[in-house]
DRENDO-1510 file (C-alpha; in Angstrom, 1 decimal, always signed):
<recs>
REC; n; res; u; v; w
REC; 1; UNK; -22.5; -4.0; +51.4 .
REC; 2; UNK; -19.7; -3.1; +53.5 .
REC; 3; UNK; -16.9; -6.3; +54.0 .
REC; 4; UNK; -16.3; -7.7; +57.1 .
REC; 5; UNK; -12.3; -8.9; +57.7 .
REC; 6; UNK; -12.3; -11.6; +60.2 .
REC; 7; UNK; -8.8; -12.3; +61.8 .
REC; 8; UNK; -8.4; -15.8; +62.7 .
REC; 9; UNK; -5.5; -16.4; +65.3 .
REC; 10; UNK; -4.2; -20.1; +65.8 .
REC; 11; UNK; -0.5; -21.0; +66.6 .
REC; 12; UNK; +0.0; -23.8; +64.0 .
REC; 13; UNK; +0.2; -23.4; +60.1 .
REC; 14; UNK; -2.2; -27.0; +59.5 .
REC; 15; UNK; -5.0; -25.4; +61.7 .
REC; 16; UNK; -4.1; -21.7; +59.4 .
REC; 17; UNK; -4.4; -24.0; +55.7 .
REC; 18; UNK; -7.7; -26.3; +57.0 .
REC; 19; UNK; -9.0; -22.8; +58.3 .
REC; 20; UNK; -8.3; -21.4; +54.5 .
REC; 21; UNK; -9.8; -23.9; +52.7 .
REC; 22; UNK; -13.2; -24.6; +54.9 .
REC; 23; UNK; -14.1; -21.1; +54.9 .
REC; 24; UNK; -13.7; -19.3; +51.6 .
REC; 25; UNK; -16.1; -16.4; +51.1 .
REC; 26; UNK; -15.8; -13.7; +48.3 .
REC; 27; UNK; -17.9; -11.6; +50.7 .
REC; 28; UNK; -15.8; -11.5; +53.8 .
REC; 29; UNK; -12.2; -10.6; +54.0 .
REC; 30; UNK; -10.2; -13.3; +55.7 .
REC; 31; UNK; -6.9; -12.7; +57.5 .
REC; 32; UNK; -4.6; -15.4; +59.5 .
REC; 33; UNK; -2.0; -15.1; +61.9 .
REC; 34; UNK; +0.1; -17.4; +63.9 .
REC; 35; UNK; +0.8; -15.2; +66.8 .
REC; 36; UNK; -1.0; -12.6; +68.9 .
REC; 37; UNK; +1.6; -10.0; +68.5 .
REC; 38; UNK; +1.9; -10.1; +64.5 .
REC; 39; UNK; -2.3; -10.4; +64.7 .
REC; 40; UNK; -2.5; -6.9; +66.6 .
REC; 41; UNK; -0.1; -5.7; +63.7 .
REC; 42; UNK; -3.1; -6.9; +61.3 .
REC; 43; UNK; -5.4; -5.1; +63.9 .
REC; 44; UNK; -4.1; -2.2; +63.3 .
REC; 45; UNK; -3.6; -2.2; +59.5 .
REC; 46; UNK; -7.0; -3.5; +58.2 .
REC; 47; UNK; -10.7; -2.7; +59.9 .
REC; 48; UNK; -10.9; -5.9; +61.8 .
REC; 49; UNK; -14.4; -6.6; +62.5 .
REC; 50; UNK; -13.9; -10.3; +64.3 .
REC; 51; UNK; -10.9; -11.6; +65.7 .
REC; 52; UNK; -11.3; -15.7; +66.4 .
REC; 53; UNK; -8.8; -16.6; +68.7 .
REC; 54; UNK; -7.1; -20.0; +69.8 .
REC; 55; UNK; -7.0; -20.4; +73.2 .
REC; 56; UNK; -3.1; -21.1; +73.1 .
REC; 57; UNK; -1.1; -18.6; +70.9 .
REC; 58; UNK; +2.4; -17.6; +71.4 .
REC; 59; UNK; +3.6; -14.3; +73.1 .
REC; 60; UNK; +0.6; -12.8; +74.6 .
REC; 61; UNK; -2.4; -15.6; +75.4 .
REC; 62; UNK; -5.4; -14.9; +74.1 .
REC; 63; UNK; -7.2; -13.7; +77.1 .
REC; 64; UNK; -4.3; -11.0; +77.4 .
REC; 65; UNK; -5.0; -10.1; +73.6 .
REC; 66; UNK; -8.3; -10.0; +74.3 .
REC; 67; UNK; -7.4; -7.6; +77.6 .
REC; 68; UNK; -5.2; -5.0; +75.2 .
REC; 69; UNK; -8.3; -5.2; +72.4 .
REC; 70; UNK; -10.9; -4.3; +75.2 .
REC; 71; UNK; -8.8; -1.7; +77.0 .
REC; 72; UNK; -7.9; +0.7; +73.3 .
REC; 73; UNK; -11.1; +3.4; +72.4 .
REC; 74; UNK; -9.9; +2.4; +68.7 .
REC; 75; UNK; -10.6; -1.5; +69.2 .
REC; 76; UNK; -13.0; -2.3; +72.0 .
REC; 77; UNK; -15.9; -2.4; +69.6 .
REC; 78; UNK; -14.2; -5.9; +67.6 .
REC; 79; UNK; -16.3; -9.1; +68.2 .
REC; 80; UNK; -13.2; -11.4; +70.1 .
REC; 81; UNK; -14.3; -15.4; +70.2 .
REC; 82; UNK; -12.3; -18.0; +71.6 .
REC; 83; UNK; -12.0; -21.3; +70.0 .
REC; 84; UNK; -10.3; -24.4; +69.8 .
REC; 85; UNK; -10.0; -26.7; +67.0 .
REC; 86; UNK; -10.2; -30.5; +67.8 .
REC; 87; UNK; -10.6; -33.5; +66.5 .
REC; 88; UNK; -8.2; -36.0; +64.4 .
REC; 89; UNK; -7.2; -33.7; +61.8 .
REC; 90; UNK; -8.4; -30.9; +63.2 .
REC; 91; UNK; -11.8; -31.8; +61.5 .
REC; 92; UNK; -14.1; -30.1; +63.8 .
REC; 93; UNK; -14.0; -26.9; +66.1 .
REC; 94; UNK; -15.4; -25.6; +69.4 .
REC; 95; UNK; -16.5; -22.2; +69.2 .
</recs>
């Protein structure tokens, strides 16, 4: 079976750690950035399959990121989904 790497994008480091720890998975490679440009670093590096954005990232916003994914030959193919975690303790998340 080939791995799937799933970017996740969120602004703040709690959101990043509660991320980490819900969704461990030896079968899917799991990547984490805080902002959109250091994510299309990551982008570029690994063969991102899924990007899951926050809908308020620093730099570029999300729909921008999503814009520059949609308009490259090399990246127009990756899954992009908005979210938004929510919640008291960021305990639950809209997808």
């Amino acid at each position: 079976m080939i791995p799937i790497n799933i970017l996740f994008v969120n602004r703040k480091e709690e959101n990043i750690v509660t991320l980490k720890t819900l969704l461990k998975c030896n079968d899917i490679g799991m990547f984490f950035s805080k902002s959109s440009n250091d994510a299309l670093k990551l982008i570029w590096e690994k063969q991102i399959a899924i990007v899951l954005v926050d809908d308020e990232t620093p730099e570029i916003n999300s729909f921008e990121l999503a814009a520059i994914l949609q308009s490259n030959p090399r990246t127009r193919d990756i899954l992009i989904v908005f979210f938004k975690l929510l919640g008291k303790r960021n305990q639950s998340a809209v997808f």
